[in-house]
N, C-alpha and C positions, 0 to 999 in steps of 0.2 A: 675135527680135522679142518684147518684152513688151509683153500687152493687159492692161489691168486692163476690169472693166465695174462699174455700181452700177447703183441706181436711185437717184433722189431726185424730190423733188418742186419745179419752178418754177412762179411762182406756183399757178393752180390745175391742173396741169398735171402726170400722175407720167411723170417721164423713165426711159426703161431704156437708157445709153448703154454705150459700148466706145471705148476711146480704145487710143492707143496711147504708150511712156512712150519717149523719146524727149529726152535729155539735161536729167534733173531734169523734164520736164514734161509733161502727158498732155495730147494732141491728140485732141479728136474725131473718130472718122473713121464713128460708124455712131451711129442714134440711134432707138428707137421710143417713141411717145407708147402711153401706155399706160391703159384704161378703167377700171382698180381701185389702190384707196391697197394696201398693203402689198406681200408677196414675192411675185415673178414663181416661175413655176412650170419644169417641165422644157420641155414646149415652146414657151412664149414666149423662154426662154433660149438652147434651139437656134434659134430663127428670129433672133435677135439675132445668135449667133458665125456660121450657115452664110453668110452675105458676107462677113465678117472672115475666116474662114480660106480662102473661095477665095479672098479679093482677095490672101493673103497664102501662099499654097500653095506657092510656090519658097523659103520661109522658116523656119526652124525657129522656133517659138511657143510665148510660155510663160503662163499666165494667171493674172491674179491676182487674187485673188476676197477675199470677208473671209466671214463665218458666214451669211449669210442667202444663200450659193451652198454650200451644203455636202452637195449631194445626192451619195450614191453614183450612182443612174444617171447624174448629168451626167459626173463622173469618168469613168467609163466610156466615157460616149460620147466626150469626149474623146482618150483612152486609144484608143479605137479609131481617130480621126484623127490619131494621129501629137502628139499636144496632150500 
């Protein structure tokens, strides 16, 4: 199962979603509106993936991220869920 997650911002509005990629195409399946413009941090990250990997927990999960996810502790944390 490949998740990618972003933020972006719609209209006035910053999204921090997780989809999942799904023949060429990313499906939303988990989404949090968010209180500040810029990079989410560690723990807004983990309240983001902890539903996407229990929804997805009989699955093996691979996560695809781009540079503004590039913390070592998240690797970690995920590294310690089997991620």
């Amino acid at each position: 199962m490949y998740v990618s997650w972003d933020r972006t911002q719609w209209k006035q509005n910053h999204l921090f979603m997780a989809a999942v990629i799904w023949q060429k195409r990313a499906w939303p399946i988990y989404w949090q509106f968010l209180s500040k413009q810029g990079n989410t941090n560690l723990v807004q990250q983990q309240a983001l993936l902890r539903p996407v990997l229990k929804l997805f927990s009989s699955y093996e999960i691979v996560v695809i991220r781009d540079r503004g996810f590039r913390s070592v502790r998240l690797a970690q944390w995920l590294d310690e869920r089997g991620v």
